[in-house]
C-alpha positions in Angstrom: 97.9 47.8 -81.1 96.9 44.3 -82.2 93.7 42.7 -81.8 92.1 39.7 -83.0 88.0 40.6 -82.7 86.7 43.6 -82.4 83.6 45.9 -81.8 82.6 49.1 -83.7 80.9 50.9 -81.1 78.6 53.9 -81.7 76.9 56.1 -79.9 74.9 58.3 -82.0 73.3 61.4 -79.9 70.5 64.4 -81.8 73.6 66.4 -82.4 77.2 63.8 -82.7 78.1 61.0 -83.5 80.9 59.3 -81.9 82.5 55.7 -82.1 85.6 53.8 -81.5 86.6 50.5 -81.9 86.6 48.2 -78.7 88.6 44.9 -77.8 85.9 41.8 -78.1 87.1 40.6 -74.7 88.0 43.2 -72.7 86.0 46.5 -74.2 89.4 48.6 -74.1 89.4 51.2 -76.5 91.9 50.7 -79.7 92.8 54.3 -80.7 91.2 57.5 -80.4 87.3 58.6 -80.4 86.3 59.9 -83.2 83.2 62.5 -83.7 80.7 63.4 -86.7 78.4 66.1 -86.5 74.8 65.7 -87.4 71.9 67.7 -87.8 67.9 67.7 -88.1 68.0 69.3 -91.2 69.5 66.8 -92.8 67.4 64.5 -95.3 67.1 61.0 -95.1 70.3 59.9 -97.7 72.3 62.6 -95.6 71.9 60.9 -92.0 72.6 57.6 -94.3 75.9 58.8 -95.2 76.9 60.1 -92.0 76.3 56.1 -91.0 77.9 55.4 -94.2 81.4 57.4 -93.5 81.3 56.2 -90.2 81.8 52.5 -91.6 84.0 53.0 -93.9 86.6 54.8 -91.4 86.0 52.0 -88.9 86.6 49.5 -91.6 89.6 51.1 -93.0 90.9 51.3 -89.2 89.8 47.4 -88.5 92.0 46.5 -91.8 94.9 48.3 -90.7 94.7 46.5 -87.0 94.7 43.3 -88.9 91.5 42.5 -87.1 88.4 41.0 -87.2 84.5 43.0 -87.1 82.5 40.8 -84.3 79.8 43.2 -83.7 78.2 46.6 -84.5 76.6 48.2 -81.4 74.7 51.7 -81.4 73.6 53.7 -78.3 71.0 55.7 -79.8 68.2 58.3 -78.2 64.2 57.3 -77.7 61.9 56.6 -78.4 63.5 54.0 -80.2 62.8 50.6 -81.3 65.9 49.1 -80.6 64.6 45.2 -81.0 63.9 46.0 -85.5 66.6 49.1 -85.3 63.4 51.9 -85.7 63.6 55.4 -84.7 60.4 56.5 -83.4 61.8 60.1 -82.5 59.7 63.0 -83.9 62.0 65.6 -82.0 65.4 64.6 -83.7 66.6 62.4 -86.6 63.3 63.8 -87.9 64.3 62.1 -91.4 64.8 58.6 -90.5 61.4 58.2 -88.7 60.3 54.5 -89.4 63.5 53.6 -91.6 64.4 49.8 -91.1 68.1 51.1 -90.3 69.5 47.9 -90.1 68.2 47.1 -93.8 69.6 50.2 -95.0 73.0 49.6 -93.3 73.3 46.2 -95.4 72.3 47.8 -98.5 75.5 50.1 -98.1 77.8 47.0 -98.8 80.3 48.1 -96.3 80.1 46.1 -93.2 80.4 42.2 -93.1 77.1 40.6 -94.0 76.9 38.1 -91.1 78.1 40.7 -88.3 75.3 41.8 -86.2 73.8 45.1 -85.4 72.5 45.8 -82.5 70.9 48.9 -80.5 70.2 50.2 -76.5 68.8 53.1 -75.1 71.4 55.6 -74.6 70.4 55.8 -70.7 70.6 51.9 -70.8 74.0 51.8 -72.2 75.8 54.9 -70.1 74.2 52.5 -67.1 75.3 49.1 -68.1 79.1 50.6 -69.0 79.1 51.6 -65.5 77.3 48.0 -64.3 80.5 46.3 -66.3 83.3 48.6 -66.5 82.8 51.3 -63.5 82.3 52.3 -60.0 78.8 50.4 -60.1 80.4 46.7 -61.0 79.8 45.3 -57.6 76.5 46.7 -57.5 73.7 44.0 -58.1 71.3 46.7 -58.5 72.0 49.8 -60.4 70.8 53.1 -61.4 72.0 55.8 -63.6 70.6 59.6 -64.2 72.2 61.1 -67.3 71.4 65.0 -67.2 72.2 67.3 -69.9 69.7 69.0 -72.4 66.9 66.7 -70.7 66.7 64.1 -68.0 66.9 60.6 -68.4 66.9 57.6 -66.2 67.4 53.8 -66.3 67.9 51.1 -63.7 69.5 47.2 -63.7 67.9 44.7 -61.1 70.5 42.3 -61.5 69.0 40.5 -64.5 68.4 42.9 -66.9 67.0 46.8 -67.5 63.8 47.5 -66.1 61.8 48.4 -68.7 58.0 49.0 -69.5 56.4 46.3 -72.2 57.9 48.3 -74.8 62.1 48.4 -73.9 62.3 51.5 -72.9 63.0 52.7 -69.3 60.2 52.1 -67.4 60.3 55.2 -65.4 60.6 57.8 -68.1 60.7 60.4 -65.4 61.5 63.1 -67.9 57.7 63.5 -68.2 56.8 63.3 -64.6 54.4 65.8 -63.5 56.5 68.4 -60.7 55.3 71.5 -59.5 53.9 73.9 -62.4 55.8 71.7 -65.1 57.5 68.3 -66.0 60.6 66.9 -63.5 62.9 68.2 -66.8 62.0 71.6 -66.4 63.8 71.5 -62.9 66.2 69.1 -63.7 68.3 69.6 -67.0 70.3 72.1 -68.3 67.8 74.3 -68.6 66.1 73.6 -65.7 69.1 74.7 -63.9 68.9 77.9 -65.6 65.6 78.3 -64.7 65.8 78.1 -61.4 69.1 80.7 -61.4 66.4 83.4 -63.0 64.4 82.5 -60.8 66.6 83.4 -57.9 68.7 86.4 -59.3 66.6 87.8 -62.5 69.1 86.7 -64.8 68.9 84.5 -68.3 72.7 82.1 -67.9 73.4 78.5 -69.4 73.9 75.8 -67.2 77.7 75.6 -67.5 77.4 79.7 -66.5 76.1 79.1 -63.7 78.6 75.8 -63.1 81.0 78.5 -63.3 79.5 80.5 -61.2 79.3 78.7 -58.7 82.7 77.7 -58.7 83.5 81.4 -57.9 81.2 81.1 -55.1 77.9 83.2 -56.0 75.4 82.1 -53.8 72.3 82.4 -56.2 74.3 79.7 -58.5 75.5 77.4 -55.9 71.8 77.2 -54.4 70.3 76.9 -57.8 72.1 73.4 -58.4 71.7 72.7 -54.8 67.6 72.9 -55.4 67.7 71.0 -58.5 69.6 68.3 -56.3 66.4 67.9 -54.0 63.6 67.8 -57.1 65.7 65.1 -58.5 66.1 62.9 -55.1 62.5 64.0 -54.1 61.3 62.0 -57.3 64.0 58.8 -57.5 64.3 58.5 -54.0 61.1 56.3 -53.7 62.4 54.7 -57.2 65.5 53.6 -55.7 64.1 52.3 -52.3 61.8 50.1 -54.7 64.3 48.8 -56.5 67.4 47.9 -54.0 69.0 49.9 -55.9 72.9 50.3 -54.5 74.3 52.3 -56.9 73.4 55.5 -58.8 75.6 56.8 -61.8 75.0 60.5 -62.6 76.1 61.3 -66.3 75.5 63.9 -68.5 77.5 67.2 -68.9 75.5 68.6 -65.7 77.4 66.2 -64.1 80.5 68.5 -64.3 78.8 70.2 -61.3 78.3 66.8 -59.3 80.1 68.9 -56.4 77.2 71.6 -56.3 74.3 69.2 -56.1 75.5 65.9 -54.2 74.4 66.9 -51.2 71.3 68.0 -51.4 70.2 64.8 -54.3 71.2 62.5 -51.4 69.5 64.4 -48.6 66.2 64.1 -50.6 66.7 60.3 -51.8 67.2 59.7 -48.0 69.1 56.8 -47.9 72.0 56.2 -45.8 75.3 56.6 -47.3 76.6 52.8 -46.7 73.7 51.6 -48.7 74.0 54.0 -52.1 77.3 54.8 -53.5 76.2 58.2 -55.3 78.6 59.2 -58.0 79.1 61.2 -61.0 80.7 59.3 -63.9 84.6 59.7 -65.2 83.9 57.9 -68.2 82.4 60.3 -70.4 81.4 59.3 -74.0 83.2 55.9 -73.1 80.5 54.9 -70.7 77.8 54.9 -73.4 80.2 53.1 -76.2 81.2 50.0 -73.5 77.4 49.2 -72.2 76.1 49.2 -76.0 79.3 46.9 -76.8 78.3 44.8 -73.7 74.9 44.8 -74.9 75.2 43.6 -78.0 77.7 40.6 -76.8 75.0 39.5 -74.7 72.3 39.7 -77.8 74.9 37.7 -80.8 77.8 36.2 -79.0 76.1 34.1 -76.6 
């Protein structure tokens, strides 16, 4: 498949890597994901040449397509500085703390020098690839909850994220104070699982109990059902604020959209003709198109 511009898209997680390269124009995928594993324990020239091997595949790909690099655009976890290309993360990544990445990524020699680099909160970018390229593109004001080992949450308002002074989400509702913990203690993988030991006395994993349900045990089904209601409980006021009229739900909890819809949009209480609720058939995809569509907006004005 022929292309004449092209964007290496990455969205680097705590424990994968992933990127693909993406049409310039349209942000259609040319060829097949590919994945690197990572871990904490890695020192600070080992992440680098995970980065490294990524760039030299995407090259070798680029060269073979007979095309030409336009852009380099990360989704990447917080805190992050995404305006110098900083982690701040003290909880993954633990070895490129403070590392000018972008400076480090030039001193590998394998990218163009004049092609930019830019970086987005991963919440930011799974909700702008649904703003451009999903069910949330006629939505002037959009949401997205991505729930999987945490919580996270990130809304649009038309002209931009919503953000606090520093770039990241504004409502980092991860950390919100609910019941005898934090909202991610309800609402995350693990949340999930502590509610189902809550309600049956016994220690499963959040796709367990996804499976659980699926075979119809009660204790399951209700336990994704009440994590439904202390995530609309919190947002719902959120969203009202905002206008917002759509909300993205991503994540791998998503997978069990079916167990909690009804109860999220009973607690965000607000009728169904005015927020299109859905969970996201994307995947990694979502991520890899908003931070493509961010970085346009940041060098290809």
């Amino acid at each position: 498949m022929m292309a004449d511009r092209v964007i290496l898209a990455i969205d680097a997680g705590g424990t994968t890597f992933k990127y693909n390269i993406l049409d310039f124009c349209s942000l259609n995928e040319l060829g097949e994901q590919r994945f690197y594993p990572i871990s904490n324990s890695l020192d600070k020239d080992e992440m680098l040449e995970v980065f490294k091997s990524i760039f030299l595949d995407a090259m070798k790909r680029i060269g073979e397509m007979k095309s030409e690099l336009s852009l380099v655009a990360f989704s990447v976890p917080g805190p992050f500085d995404c305006s110098r290309g900083v982690s701040l993360m003290t909880h993954k990544w633990l070895s490129l703390k403070d590392v000018d990445l972008v400076k480090e990524f030039r001193a590998m020699d394998v990218l163009p020098p004049t092609v930019g680099v830019s970086f987005v909160h991963d919440v930011h970018a799974f909700l702008l690839g649904e703003k451009m390229c999903g069910k949330a593109l006629k939505a002037k004001n959009a949401a997205a909850v991505v729930i999987g080992t945490g919580v996270g949450f990130g809304m649009w308002d038309g002209n931009g994220f919503v953000t606090d002074s520093t770039g990241h989400p504004q409502y980092g509702i991860y950390k919100f104070q609910f019941k005898n913990g934090t909202l991610e203690d309800f609402v995350s993988g693990r949340g999930v699982s502590r509610i189902f030991m809550g309600r049956s006395g016994l220690q499963r994993t959040g796709k367990e109990i996804e499976e659980l349900a699926k075979a119809g045990d009660r204790n399951a089904v209700e336990s994704y059902s009440e994590m439904g209601s202390c995530l609309g409980s919190v947002i719902g006021p959120i969203l009202k604020e905002h206008y917002i009229e759509a909300l993205a739900i991503g994540g791998r909890i998503s997978l069990a959209f079916d167990f909690f819809k009804d109860s999220l949009r009973k607690a965000i209480n607000i009728e169904e003709n005015k927020l299109l609720i859905y969970p996201s058939d994307m995947l990694e995809t979502a991520a890899m198109k908003g931070a493509a569509s961010w970085g346009k907006r940041l060098y290809c004005k």
